[in-house]
C-alpha positions in Angstrom: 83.3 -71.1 46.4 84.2 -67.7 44.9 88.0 -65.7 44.7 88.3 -62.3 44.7 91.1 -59.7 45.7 89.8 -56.9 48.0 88.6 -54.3 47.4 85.9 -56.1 46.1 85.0 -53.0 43.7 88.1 -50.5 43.1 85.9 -48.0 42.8 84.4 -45.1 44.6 81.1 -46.7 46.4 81.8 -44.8 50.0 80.1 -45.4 53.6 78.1 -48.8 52.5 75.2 -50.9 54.1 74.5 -54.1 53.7 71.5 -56.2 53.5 70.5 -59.6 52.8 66.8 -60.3 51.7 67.1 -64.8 51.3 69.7 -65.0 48.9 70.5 -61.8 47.3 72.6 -59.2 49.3 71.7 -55.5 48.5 74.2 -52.5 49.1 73.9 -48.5 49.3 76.1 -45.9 48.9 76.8 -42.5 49.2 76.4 -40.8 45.9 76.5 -36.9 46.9 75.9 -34.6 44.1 75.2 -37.1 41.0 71.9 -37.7 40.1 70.3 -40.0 39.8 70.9 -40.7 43.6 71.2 -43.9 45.9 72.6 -46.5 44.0 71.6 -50.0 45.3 73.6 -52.7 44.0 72.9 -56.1 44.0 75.3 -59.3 44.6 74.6 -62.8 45.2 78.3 -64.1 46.7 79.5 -60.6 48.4 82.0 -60.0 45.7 80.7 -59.5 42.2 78.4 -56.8 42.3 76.0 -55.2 39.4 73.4 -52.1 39.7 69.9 -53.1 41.0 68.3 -49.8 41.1 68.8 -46.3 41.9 66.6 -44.4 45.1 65.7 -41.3 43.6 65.8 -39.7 40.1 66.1 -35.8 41.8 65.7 -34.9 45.5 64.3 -31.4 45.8 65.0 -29.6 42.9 67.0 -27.1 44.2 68.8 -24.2 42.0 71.7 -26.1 43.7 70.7 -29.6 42.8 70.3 -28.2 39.3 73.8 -26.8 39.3 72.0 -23.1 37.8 73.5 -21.6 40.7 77.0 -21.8 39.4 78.2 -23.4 42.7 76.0 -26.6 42.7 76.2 -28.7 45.7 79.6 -30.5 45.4 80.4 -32.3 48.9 76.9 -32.5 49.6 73.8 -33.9 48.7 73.2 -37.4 49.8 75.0 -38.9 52.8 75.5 -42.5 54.2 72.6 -43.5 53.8 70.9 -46.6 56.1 69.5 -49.7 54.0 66.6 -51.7 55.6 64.3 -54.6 54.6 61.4 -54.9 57.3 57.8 -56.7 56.9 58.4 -57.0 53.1 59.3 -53.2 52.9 62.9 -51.9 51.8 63.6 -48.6 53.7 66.6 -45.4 52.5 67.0 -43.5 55.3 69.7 -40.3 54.4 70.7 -36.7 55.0 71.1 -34.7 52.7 74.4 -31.4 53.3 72.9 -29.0 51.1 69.2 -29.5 52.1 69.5 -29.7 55.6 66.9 -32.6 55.5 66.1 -36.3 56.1 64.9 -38.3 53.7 63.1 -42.1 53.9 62.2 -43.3 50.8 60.4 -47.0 50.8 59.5 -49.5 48.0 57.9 -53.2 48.0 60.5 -54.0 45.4 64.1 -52.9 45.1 63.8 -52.3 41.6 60.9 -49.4 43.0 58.8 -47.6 42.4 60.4 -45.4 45.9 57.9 -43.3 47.5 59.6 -40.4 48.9 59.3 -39.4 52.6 60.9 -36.4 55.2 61.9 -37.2 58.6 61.6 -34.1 60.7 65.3 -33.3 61.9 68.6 -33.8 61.1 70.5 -36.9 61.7 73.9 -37.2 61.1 75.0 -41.0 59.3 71.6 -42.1 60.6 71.1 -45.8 61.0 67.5 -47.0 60.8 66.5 -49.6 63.4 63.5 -51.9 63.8 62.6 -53.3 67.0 60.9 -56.8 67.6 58.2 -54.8 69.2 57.7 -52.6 66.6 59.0 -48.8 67.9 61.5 -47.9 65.1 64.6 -46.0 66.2 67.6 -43.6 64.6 71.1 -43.9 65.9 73.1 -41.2 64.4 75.7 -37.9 65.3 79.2 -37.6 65.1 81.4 -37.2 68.3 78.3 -37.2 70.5 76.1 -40.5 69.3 72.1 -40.3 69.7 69.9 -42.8 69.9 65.9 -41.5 69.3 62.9 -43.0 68.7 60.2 -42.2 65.9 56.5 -41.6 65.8 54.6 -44.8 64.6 54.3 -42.9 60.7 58.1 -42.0 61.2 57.2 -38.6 60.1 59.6 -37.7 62.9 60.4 -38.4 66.7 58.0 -40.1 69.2 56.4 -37.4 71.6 57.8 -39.1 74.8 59.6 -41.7 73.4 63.2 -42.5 74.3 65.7 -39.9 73.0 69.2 -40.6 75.0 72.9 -40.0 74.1 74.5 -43.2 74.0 78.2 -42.3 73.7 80.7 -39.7 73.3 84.0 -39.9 71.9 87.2 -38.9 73.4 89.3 -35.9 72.7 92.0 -38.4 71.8 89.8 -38.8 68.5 89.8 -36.0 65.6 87.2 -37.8 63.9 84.8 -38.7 66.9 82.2 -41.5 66.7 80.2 -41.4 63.4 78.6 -43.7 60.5 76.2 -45.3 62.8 75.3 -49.1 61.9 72.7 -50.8 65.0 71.9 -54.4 64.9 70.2 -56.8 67.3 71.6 -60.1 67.0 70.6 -63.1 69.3 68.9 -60.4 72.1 71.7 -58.2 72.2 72.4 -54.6 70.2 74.9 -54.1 68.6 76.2 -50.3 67.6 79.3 -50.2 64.9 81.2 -46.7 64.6 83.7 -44.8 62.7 86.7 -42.9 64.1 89.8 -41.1 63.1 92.8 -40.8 66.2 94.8 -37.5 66.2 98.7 -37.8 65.1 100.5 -38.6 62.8 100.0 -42.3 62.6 96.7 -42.3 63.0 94.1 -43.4 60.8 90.7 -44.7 60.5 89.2 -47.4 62.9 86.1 -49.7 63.2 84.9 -49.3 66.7 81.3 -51.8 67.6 79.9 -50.9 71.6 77.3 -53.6 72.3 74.4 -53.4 74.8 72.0 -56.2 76.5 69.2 -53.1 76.2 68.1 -49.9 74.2 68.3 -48.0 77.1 71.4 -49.7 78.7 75.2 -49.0 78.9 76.9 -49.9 75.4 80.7 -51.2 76.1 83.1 -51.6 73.5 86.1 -50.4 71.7 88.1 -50.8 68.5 87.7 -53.8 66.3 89.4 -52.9 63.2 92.9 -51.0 62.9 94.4 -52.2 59.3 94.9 -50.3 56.3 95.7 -53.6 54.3 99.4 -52.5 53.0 98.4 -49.6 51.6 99.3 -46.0 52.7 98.4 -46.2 55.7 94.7 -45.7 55.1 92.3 -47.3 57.5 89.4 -50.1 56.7 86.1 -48.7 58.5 82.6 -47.5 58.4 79.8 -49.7 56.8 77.6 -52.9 57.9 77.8 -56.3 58.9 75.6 -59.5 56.8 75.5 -62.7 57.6 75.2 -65.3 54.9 72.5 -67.9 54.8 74.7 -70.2 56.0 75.1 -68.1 59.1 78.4 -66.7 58.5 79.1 -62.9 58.9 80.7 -60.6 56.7 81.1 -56.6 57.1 81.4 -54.3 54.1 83.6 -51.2 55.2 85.4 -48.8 52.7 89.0 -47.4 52.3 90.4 -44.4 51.0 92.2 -45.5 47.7 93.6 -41.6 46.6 92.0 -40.2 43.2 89.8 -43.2 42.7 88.1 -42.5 45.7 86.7 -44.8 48.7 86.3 -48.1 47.3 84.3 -50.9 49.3 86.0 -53.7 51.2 85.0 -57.0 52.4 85.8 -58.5 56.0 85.6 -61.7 57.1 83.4 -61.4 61.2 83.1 -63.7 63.9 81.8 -63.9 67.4 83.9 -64.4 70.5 81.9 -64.3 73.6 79.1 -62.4 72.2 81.7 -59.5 70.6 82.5 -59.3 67.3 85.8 -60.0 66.0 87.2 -58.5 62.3 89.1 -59.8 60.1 92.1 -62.7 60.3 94.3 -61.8 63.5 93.4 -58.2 63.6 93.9 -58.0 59.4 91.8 -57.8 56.6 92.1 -60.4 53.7 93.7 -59.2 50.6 92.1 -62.2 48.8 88.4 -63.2 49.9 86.9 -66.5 49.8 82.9 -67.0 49.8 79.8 -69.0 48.7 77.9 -67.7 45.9 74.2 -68.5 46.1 73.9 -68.4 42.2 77.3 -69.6 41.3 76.3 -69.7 37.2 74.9 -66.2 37.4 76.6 -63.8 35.4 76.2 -60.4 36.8 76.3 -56.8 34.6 79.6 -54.8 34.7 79.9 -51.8 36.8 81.1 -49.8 33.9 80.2 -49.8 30.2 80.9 -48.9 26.3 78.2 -46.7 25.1 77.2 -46.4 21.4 74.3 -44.4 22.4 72.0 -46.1 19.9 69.3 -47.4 22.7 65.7 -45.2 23.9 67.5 -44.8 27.0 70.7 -44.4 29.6 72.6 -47.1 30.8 72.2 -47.5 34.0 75.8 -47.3 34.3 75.9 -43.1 33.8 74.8 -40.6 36.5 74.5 -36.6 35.5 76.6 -34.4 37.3 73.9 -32.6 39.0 70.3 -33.0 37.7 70.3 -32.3 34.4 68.3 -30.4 32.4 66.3 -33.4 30.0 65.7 -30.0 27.3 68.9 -29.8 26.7 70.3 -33.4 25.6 68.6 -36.2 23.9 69.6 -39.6 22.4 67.0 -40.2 19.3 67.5 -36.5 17.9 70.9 -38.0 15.7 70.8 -42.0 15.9 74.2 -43.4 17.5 75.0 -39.8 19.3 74.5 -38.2 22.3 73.5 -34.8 21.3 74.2 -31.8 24.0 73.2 -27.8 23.3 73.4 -25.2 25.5 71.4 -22.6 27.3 73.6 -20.4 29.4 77.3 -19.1 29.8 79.7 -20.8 32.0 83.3 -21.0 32.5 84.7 -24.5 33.1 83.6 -28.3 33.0 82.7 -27.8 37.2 80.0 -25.2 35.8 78.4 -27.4 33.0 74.9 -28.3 33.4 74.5 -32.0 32.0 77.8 -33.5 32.4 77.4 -37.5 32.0 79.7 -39.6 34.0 80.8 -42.7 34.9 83.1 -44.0 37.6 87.2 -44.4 37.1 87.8 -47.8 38.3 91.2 -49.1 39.8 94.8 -50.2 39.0 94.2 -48.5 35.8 91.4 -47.4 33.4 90.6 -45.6 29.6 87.9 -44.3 28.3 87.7 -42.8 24.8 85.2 -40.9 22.9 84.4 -39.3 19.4 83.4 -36.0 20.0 81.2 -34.0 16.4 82.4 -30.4 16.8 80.3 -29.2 13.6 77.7 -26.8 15.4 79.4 -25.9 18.4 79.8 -22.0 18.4 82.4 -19.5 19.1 83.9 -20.1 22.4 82.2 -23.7 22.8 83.7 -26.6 24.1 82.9 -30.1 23.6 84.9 -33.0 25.4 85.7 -35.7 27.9 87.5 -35.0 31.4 88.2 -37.0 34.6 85.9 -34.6 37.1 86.9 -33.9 40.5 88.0 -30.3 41.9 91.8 -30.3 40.2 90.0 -31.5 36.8 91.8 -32.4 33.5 89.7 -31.2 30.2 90.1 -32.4 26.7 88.1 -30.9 24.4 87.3 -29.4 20.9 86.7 -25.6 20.8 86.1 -23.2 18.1 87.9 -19.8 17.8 87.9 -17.0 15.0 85.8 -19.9 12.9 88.4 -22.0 13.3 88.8 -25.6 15.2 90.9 -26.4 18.4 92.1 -29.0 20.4 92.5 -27.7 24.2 93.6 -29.0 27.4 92.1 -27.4 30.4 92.9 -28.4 33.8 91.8 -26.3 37.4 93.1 -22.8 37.9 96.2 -21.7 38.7 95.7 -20.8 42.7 95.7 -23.8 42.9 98.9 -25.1 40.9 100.6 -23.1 42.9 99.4 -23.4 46.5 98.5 -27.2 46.1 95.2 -26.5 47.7 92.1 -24.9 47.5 91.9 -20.7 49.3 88.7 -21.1 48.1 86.6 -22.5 45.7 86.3 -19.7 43.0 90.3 -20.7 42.6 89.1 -23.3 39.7 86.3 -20.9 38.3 89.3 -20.0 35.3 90.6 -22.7 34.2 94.1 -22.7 32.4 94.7 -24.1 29.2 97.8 -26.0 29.2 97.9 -27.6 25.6 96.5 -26.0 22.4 96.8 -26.9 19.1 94.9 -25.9 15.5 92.6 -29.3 14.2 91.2 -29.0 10.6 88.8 -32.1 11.2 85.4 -31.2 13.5 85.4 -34.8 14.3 87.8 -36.0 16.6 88.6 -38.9 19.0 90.1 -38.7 22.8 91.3 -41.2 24.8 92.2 -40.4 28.7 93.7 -43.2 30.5 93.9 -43.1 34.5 96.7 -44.9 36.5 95.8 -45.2 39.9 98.4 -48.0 41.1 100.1 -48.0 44.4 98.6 -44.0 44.5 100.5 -43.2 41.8 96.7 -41.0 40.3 97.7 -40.0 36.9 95.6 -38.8 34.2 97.8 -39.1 30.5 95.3 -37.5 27.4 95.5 -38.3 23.8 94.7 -37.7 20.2 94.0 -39.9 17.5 96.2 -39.4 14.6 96.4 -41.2 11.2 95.4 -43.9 13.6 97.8 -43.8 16.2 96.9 -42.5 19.4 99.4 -39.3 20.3 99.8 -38.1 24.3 98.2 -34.3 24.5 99.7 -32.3 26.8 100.9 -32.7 29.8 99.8 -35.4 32.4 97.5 -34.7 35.4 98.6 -35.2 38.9 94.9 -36.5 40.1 94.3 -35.5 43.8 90.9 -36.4 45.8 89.1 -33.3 47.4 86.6 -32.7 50.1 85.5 -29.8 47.6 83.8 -33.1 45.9 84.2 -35.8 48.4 84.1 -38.3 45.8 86.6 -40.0 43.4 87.3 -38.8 40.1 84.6 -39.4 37.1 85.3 -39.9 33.5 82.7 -36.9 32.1 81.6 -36.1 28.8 80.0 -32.6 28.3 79.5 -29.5 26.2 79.5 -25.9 27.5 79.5 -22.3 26.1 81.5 -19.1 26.9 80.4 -16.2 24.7 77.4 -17.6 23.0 74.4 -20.5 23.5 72.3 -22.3 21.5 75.0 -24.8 19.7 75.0 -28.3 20.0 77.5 -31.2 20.0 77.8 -35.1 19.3 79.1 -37.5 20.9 79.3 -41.3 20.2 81.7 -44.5 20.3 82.2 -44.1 24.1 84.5 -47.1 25.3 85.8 -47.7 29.2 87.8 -50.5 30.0 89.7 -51.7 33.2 93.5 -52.1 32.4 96.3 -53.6 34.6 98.6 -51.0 33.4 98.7 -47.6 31.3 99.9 -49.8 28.4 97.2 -52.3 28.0 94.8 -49.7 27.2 97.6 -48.2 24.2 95.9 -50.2 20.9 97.4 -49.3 17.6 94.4 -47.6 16.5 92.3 -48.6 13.2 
């Protein structure tokens, strides 16, 4: 048997499904804005996972998608999406915000190639459903829940086929009914739900309504109402897996502050045909399951990067698609080289940022950044990305170097939220200071214990790593729906064409700020 503490990942993996094909267990998530899009990840015991593929490389192209817009799609993008395996085909079914379009992408193996499909309409937290018979169905909608069936190519709905609204939430509910999951298990259907009561105390709750037919009376109600100690934040929304052995499992998420929503693993049972979550109404804090490769060892999550192979890890996704011009990896061996094209003003306006998740109770990640070409105006760093952003980087000025602190603009210090979103088009500096080396290295460590969502910079110094400003109070935003990303990038204010290098990048999960404080060389 395996151990481990939920969450399962402390990181932001939001609005899961869950598959089993034999003995692996496969699991999407919502991935928004980064590209590229629809990471599947791959487990063999529920707990440990590691990255089996990734859906799509770019959706549509968009100036949006492309971030040459200078808005991008931030919030948007790809959306819960439903994960099938069906007659040896694996099936992505998912909206995408900015698009306005479905998408159903299939592959033989999850590894791809995915051939890319459009589903005419628009269907909120869709979940894709094959029926014994062989009619294929979407349950989706938020508040008001649909149920509709598809043509036989599932190019889009069935000309006669059934199309009925199967529930509607109460006014009792802020967040009605959404984040469709529909299973049939032993003859009967089974429709899982997301909602969110009004007042103070309320937070999010698993609801599952179960039917004896497609076109019968689903009954149901709340199954799930625990927020597993921790601010009160509600478990919910996901899918349910049984394990070969025949024992179920759902994978749900909670909101975890700056880190984001992090995916969480519940022990289901059956009682009368209904199920049942969790252990008396709460979710484990420690989980206990069979791993059906008990020696495998599985790839981390998260990784150093000495940028000397042909390729990415799979490990980094590009804040928008990126540009392949303007960065390569074999142009200076060991570096990841960045130039620019165009003028921007902040980190949330760089084209070819490269990221990689922040990862609970705490976490560092440190880079040496190569300032010599950058131009006047340039700057060339690492930040933790979300709206309310923290920037260290290297900038050049009157010839000379920099080291500068950016964080999100000041409407937004003062207010505490967004007015709008052009608030953190000017960033403010909040730490200067004269360098005489072009080379530098920076270290950011993240403390996201017991929500405490702290950003601390630093310096290295005659070997000694020295804090660099002042801290950053991390808060999660719908601007970005999604937790915060450590990001590496370059960008230009007065001038293009200069390039920067970065190598040496390091992330490591810490129990606390201090563990991740070496003594340098």
């Amino acid at each position: 048997m395996m151990k481990k503490e939920n969450p399962v990942i402390w990181s932001d993996y939001p609005d899961p499904d869950i598959i089993r094909v034999e003995d692996t267990y496969y699991m999407i998530s919502t991935t928004m804005h980064m590209m590229p899009g629809g990471v599947v990840l791959r487990s063999y015991d529920l707990l440990h996972w590691e990255i089996a593929s990734y859906v799509f490389a770019a959706l549509d192209h968009t100036p949006g998608q492309r971030l040459c817009d200078g808005i991008g799609i931030y919030g948007k993008g790809m959306w819960a999406a439903s994960l099938k395996y069906h007659d040896g085909i694996f099936y992505v079914c998912f909206v995408a915000n900015d698009t306005g379009k479905t998408y159903l992408y299939t592959a033989k193996e999850v590894s791809g190639p995915w051939e890319k499909h459009q589903i005419e309409g628009f269907y909120h937290d869709c979940s894709l459903f094959f029926e014994d018979d062989g009619s294929v169905y979407l349950m989706y909608g938020n508040r008001d829940i649909y149920l509709t069936e598809l043509a036989e190519d599932l190019s889009g709905p069935k000309e006669g086929g059934l199309h009925r609204r199967v529930l509607s939430d109460t006014d009792d509910y802020g967040l009605g009914f959404e984040g469709s999951h529909l299973y049939k298990i032993q003859g009967r259907y089974y429709a899982f739900f997301i909602h969110w009561p009004k007042g103070g105390n309320g937070r999010r709750q698993q609801a599952c309504y179960v039917a004896d037919s497609l076109t019968g009376e689903f009954k149901g109600g709340n199954v799930l109402d625990d927020a597993m100690e921790y601010q009160n934040a509600g478990v919910a929304q996901g899918g349910i897996v049984d394990s070969p052995d025949g024992t179920w499992y759902a994978m749900l998420f909670q909101d975890r502050g700056a880190v984001g929503r992090v995916p969480v693993l519940v022990p289901v049972c059956f009682e009368q045909g209904f199920p049942v979550f969790g252990v008396q109404g709460k979710v484990p804090l420690m989980m206990e399951t069979k791993s059906e490769r008990p020696e495998y060892v599985y790839t981390p999550l998260y990784a150093d990067d000495d940028f000397t192979g042909e390729t990415l890890n799979a490990v980094w996704q590009w804040n928008h698609e990126p540009d392949d011009s303007l960065w390569s990896l074999a142009e200076q061996s060991g570096y990841f080289r960045r130039r620019t094209n165009d003028i921007c003003n902040n980190i949330i306006q760089a084209k070819n940022t490269l990221t990689q998740r922040t990862f609970g109770p705490c976490c560092t990640a440190e880079i040496t950044v190569d300032a010599g070409n950058i131009r006047e105006g340039d700057y060339a760093g690492i930040g933790v990305l979300q709206s309310k952003y923290g920037f260290l980087a290297v900038t050049k000025r009157a010839g000379e170097y920099a080291l500068v602190l950016q964080k999100c603009g000041k409407n937004q210090e003062e207010k505490g939220e967004w007015s709008h979103y052009s608030d953190c088009m000017e960033p403010v500096e909040c730490e200067i200071m004269k360098i005489q080396s072009e080379s530098v290295e920076l270290k950011i460590i993240c403390d996201f214990r017991d929500g405490k969502d702290v950003a601390y910079f630093y310096r290295k110094s005659d070997g000694q790593w020295k804090e660099f400003g002042e801290p950053l109070s991390m808060v999660y935003s719908l601007e970005h729906f999604m937790g915060y990303r450590f990001a590496i990038t370059y960008f230009s204010t007065k001038e293009t064409g200069g390039t920067a290098d970065f190598t040496n990048f390091k992330l490591q999960i810490v129990e606390r700020p201090e563990d991740a404080m070496d003594k340098g060389e």
